[in-house]
LUMGUMI-173116 format. One record per atom (N, C-alpha, C): x, y, z. Coordinates in steps of 0.02 Angstrom, whole numbers, plus 50000, padded with zeros to 5 digits. Atoms other than C-alpha are relative to their C-alpha. Layout:
<rs>
XYZ
...
</rs>
This chain:
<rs>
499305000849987
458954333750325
500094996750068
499785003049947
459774322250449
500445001650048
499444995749942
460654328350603
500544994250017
499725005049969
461864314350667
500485006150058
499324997349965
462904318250818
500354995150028
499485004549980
464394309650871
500135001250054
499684999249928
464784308251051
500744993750031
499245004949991
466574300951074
500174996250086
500005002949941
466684287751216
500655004250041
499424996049953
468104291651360
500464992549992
499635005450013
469634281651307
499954996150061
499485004449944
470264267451410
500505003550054
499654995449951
471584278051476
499745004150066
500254991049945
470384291551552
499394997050023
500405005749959
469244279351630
500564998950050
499725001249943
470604271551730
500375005650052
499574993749941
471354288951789
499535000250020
500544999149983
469734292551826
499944994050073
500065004149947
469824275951926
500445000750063
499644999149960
471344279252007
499965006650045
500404994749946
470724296952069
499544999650069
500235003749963
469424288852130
500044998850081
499565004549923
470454277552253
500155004350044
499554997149978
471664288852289
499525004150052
500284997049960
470204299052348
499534999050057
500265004849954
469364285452439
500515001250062
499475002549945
470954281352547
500125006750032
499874992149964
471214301752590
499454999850059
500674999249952
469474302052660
500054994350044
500085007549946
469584284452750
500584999750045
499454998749964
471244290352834
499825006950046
500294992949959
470424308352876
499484997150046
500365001149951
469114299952948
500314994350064
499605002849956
470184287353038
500355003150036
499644995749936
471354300753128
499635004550036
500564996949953
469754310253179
499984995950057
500265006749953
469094293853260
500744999050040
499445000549970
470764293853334
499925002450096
500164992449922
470294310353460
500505003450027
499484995249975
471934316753472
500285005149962
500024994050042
471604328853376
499545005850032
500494994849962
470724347653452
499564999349914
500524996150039
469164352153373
500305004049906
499604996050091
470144364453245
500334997449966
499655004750039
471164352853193
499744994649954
500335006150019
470104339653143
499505004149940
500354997450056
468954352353053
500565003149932
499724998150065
470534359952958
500354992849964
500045007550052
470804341852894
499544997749962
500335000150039
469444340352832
499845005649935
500044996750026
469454355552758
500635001149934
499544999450041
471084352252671
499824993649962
499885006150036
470614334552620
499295003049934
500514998750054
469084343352527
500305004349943
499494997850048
470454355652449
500304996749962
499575005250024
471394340552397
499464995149932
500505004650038
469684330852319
499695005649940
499984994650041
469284346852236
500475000749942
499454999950050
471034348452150
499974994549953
500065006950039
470684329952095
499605002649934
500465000050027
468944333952023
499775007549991
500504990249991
468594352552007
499375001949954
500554998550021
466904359651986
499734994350057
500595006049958
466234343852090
499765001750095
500295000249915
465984353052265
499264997550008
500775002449972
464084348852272
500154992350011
500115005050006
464404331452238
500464996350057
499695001849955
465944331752379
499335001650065
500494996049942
464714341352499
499304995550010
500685005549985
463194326752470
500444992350028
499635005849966
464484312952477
500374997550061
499514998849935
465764316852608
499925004050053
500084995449936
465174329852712
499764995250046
500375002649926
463894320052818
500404993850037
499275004849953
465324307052850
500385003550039
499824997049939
466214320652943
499865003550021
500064995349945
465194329253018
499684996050030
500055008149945
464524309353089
500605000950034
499505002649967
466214308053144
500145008150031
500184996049953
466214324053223
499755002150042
500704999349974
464814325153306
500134994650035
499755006449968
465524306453361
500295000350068
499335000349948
467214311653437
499925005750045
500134994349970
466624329853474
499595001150031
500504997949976
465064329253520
499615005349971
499964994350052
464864344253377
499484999249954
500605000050037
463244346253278
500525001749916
</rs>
């Protein structure tokens, strides 16, 4: 007996949300890291931005913290470590 399985592509539609998530989540992070690099921001501040923009990339994509935490973390905690001086 033959097994077949069908695996149904991801419409058109849910590809481009997918794309537009994406972006949207590009430009969050490239603005968080831009008002860091700023420095007029304290220490706490700058970490609870980041901490909300990971709340925010989360809500996008949920379930994906490892994959925020390999991608995005070491970008701000570079740019921390930049403006702060902060390991």
């Amino acid at each position: 007996m033959e097994t077949t399985y069908e695996t149904s592509a991801p419409s058109q539609e849910a590809i481009d949300e997918e794309s537009r998530r994406i972006r949207r989540l590009r430009i969050l992070v490239n603005l968080t890291l831009e008002t860091i690099a700023g420095g007029g921001l304290s220490p706490e501040q700058a970490a609870g931005m980041v901490a909300a923009t990971r709340r925010v990339a989360l809500e996008m994509f949920p379930g994906k913290e490892r994959t925020f935490d390999l991608i995005y973390k070491p970008q701000f905690q570079r740019m921390m470590h930049a403006v702060y001086r902060l390991q």
